[in-house]
C-alpha positions as CSV (number, residue, x, y, z in Angstrom):
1,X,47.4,243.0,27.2
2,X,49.9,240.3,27.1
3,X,48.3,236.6,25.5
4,X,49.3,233.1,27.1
5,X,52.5,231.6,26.2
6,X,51.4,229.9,22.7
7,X,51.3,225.8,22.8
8,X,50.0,223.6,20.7
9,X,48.4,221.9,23.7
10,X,44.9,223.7,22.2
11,X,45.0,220.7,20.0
12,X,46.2,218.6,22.1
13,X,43.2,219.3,24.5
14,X,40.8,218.9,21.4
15,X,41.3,216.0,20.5
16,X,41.2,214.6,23.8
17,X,37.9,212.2,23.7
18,X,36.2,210.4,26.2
19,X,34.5,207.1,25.7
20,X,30.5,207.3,26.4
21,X,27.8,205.3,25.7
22,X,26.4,204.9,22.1
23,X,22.9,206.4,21.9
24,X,22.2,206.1,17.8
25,X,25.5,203.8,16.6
26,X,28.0,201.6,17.0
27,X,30.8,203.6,19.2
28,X,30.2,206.9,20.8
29,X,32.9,210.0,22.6
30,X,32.4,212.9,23.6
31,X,34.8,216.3,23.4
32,X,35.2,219.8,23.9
33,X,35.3,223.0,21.6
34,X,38.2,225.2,22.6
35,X,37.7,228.7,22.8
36,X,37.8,231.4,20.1
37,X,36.8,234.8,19.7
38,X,34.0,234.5,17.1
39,X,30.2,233.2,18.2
40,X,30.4,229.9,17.5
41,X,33.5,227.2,17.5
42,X,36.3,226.9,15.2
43,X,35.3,223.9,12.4
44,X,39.0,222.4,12.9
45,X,37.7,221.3,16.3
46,X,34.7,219.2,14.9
47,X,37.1,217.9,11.8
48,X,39.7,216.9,14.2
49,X,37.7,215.3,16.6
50,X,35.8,213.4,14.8
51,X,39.0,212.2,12.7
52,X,40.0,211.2,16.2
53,X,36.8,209.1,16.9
54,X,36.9,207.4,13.5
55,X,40.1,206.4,14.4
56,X,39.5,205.1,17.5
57,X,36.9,202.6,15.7
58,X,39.3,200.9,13.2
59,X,41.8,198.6,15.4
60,X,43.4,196.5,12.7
61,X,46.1,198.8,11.8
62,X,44.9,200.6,9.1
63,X,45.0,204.4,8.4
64,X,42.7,207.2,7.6
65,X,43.2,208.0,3.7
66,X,40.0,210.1,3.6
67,X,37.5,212.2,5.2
68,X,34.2,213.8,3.7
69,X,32.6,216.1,5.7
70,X,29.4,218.4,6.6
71,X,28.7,221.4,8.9
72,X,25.0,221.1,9.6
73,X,24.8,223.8,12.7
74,X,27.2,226.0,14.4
75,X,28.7,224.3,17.6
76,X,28.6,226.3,21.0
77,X,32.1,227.0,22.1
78,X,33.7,225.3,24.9
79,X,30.8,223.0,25.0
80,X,30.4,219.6,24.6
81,X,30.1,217.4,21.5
82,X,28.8,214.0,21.7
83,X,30.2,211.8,18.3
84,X,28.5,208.7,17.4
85,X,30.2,206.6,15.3
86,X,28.8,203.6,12.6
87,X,30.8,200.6,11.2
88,X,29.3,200.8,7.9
89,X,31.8,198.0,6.7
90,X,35.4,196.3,7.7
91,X,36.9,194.9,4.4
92,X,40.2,193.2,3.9
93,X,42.0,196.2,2.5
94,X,39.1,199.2,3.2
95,X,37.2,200.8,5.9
96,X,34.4,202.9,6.3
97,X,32.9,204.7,8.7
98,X,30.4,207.4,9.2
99,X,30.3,210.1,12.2
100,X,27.6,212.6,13.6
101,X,28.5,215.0,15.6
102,X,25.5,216.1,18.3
103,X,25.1,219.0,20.2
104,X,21.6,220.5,22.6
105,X,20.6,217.2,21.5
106,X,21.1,218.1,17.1
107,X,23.4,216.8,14.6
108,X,25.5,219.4,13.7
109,X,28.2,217.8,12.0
110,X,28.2,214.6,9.6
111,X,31.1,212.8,8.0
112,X,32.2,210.0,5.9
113,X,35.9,208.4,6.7
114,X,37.6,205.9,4.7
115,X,40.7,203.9,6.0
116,X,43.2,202.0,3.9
117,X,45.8,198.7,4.7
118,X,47.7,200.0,2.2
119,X,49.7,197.7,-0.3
120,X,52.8,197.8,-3.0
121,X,51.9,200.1,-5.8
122,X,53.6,203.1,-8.1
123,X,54.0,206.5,-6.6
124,X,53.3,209.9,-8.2
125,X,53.1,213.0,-6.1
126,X,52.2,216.7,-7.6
127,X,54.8,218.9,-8.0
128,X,55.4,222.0,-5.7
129,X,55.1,224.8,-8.4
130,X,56.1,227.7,-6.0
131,X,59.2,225.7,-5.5
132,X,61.9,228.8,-5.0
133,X,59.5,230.9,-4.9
134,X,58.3,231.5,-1.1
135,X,60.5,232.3,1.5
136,X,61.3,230.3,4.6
137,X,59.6,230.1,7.7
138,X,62.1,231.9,9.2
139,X,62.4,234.9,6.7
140,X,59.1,235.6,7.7
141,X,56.9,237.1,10.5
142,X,55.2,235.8,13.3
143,X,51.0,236.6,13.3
144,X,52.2,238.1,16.7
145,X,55.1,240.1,15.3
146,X,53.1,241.3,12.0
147,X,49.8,242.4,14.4
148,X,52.2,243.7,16.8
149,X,53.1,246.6,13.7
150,X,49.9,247.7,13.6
151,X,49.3,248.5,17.3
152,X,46.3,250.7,16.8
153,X,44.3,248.2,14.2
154,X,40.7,248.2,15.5
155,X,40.9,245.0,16.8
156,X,39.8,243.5,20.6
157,X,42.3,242.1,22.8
158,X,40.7,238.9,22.3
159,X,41.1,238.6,18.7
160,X,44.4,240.1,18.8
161,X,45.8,237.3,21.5
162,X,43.7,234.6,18.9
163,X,45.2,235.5,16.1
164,X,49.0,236.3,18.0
165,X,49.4,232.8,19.8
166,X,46.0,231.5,20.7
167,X,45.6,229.0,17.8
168,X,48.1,226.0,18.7
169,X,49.6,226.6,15.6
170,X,52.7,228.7,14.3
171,X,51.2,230.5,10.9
172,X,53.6,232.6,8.9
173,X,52.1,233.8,5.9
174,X,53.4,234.3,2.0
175,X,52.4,237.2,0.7
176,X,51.4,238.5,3.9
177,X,48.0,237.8,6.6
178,X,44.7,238.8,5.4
179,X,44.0,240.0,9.4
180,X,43.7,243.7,8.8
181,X,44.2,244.5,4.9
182,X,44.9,242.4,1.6
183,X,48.2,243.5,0.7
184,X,49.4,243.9,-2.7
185,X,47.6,242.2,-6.3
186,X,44.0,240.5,-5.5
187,X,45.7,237.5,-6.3
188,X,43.4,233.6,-5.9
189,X,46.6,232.2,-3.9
190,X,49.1,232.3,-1.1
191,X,51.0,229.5,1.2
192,X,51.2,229.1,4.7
193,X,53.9,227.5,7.1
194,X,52.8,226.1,9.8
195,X,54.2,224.0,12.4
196,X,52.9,223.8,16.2
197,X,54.0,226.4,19.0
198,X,56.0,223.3,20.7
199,X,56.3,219.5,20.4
200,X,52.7,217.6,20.4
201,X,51.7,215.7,23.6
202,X,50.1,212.3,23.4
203,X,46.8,211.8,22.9
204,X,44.8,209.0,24.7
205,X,43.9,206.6,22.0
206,X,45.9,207.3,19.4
207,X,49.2,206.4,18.1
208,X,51.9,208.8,17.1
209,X,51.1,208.9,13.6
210,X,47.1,209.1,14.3
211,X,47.5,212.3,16.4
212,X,49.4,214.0,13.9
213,X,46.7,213.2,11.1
214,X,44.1,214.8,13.2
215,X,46.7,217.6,13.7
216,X,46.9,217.9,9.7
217,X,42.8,218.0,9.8
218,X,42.7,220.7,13.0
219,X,44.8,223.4,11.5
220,X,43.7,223.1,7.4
221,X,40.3,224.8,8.5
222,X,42.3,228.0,9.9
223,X,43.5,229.6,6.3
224,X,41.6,227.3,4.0
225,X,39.4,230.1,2.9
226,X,41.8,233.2,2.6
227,X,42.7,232.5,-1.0
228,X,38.5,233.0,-1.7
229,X,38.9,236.1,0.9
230,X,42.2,237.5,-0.9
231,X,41.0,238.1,-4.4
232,X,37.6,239.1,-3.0
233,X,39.2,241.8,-1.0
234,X,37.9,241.1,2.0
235,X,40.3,241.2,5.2
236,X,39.1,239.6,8.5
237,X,38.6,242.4,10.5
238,X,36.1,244.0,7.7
239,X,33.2,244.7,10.0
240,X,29.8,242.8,9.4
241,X,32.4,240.0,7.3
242,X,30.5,236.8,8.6
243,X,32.1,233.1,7.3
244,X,31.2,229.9,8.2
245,X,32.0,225.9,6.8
246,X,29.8,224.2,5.0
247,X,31.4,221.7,3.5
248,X,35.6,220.2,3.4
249,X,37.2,217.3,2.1
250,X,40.3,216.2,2.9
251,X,43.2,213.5,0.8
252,X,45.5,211.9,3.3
253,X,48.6,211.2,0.8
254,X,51.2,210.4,3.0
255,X,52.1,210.0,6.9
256,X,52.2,213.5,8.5
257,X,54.9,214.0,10.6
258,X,54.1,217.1,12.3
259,X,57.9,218.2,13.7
260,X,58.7,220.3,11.6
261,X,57.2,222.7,9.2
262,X,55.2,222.3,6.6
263,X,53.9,224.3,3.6
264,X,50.2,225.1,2.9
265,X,50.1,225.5,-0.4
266,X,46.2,227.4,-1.2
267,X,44.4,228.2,-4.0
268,X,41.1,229.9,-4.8
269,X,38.6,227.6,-6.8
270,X,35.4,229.8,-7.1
271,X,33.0,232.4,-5.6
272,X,29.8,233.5,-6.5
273,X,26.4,232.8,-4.8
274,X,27.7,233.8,-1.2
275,X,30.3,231.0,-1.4
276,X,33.8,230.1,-1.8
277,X,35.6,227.1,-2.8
278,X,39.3,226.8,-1.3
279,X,41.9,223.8,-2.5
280,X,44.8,223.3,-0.2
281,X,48.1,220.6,-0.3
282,X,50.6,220.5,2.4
283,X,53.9,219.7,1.9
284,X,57.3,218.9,3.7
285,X,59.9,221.1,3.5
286,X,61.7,218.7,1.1
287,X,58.8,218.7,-1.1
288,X,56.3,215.5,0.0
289,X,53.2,216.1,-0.5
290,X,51.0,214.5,2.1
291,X,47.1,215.9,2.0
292,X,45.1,217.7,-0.2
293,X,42.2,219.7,0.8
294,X,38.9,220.9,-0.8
295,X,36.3,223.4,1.4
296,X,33.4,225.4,0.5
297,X,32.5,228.4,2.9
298,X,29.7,230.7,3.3
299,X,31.3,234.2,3.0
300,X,28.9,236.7,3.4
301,X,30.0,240.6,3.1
302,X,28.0,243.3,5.5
């Protein structure tokens, strides 16, 4: 069984909100989960979207630096969300503003964004430490070509087509994916490229440079985690393996051009308890680093 043609138009069509009419806030829109393979919908979606409706609440020009986030419930897939959105405060240089995500009539996602004018001021940016060390994007495999190796891996057609193209996103993985086995040392680290299948569309209601912040925000949740599942041991397709977001915060460094690829740079934190705490910064091929993440997951063995 042969997948769509990959595009990243899976974003594209997440971030796509439409304006309703405020039941608990200030501003309220409403989108769609996209689907997935797994029981409930991928986090990225709610992330992303509600980036998106932040966004579309602060009209003075200035840009999302931060995002601090919940997952309260697990959102039905290819369902609606409904976001509300409150103006907790419009400063001169800052702006805040809180978002709950509602589903069957529940929060099920909550989130703090902060927005910045910006202003003159010394720069500092970390330092890529596997500089020279990982491969190029194109020394390395496609999810479709390394899955396509390991034809009789016990895994649904579904899954398969998810994890081959169905994701918007081009993922190519250093050492290698966590889909079926953890190859080599149990090490707490690994970097992804990324880049989308094909040029991002516009989005209604955000600029250029918006669109590809909530871009940045839709694809971290994807691999966040694997450092956490790598030196665990714990491949995706272990049966009974069940995961879930409970918590992610996210830096936004830099504007975050999304036309070519960029480095995912991933580390393990911590496990213990039934969770794991995942740190990620992207980078630009010439080394800018533009977002740091930080996400806590349930990870939960059979």
């Amino acid at each position: 069984m042969t997948g769509p043609e990959p595009t990243s138009a899976v974003f594209t069509a997440a971030v796509t909100l439409k304006p309703a009419e405020p039941e608990h806030f200030d501003l309220a829109f409403t989108a769609v989960t996209q689907p997935c393979p797994w029981p409930k919908a991928y986090g990225g979606d709610l992330v992303a979207q509600a980036a998106a409706a932040a966004m579309r609440s602060v009209t003075d020009g200035k840009s999302l630096h931060s995002m601090h986030s919940y997952f309260l419930r697990p959102a039905d897939i290819g369902a609606e969300v409904r976001y509300e959105v409150e103006v907790l405060r419009d400063g001169r240089g800052y702006s805040t503003r809180q978002v709950r995500g509602y589903q069957n009539g529940k929060p099920l996602y909550v989130c703090l964004a902060n927005f910045a004018a910006g202003e003159a001021g010394s720069t500092f940016q970390a330092t890529l430490a596997e500089d020279g060390q990982v491969p190029g994007p194109e020394d390395l495999p496609t999810s479709a070509a390394y899955l396509a190796r390991h034809p009789d891996a016990p895994l649904s057609e579904e899954v398969r087509s998810y994890w081959s193209g169905g994701r918007g996103f081009d993922m190519r993985h250093v050492p290698g994916p966590v889909y079926l086995t953890v190859e080599g040392d149990r090490l707490p680290h690994q970097a992804v490229w990324i880049k989308p299948y094909d040029p991002l569309r516009p989005v209604d209601g955000l600029t250029d440079a918006q669109r590809d912040l909530a871009a940045l925000a839709y694809v971290c949740d994807y691999t966040i985690l694997e450092p956490v599942l790598r030196v665990l041991d714990l491949p995706w397709s272990l049966p009974g393996l069940v995961t879930a977001s409970l918590d992610h915060a996210m830096w936004f460094h830099r504007p975050a051009p999304m036309d070519d690829w960029l480095l995912y740079v991933q580390e393990a934190a911590a496990a213990d308890a039934g969770r794991g705490l995942g740190t990620g910064r992207f980078f630009t091929r010439d080394h800018r680093h533009l977002a740091t993440v930080v996400q806590e997951g349930m990870i939960r063995p059979a």
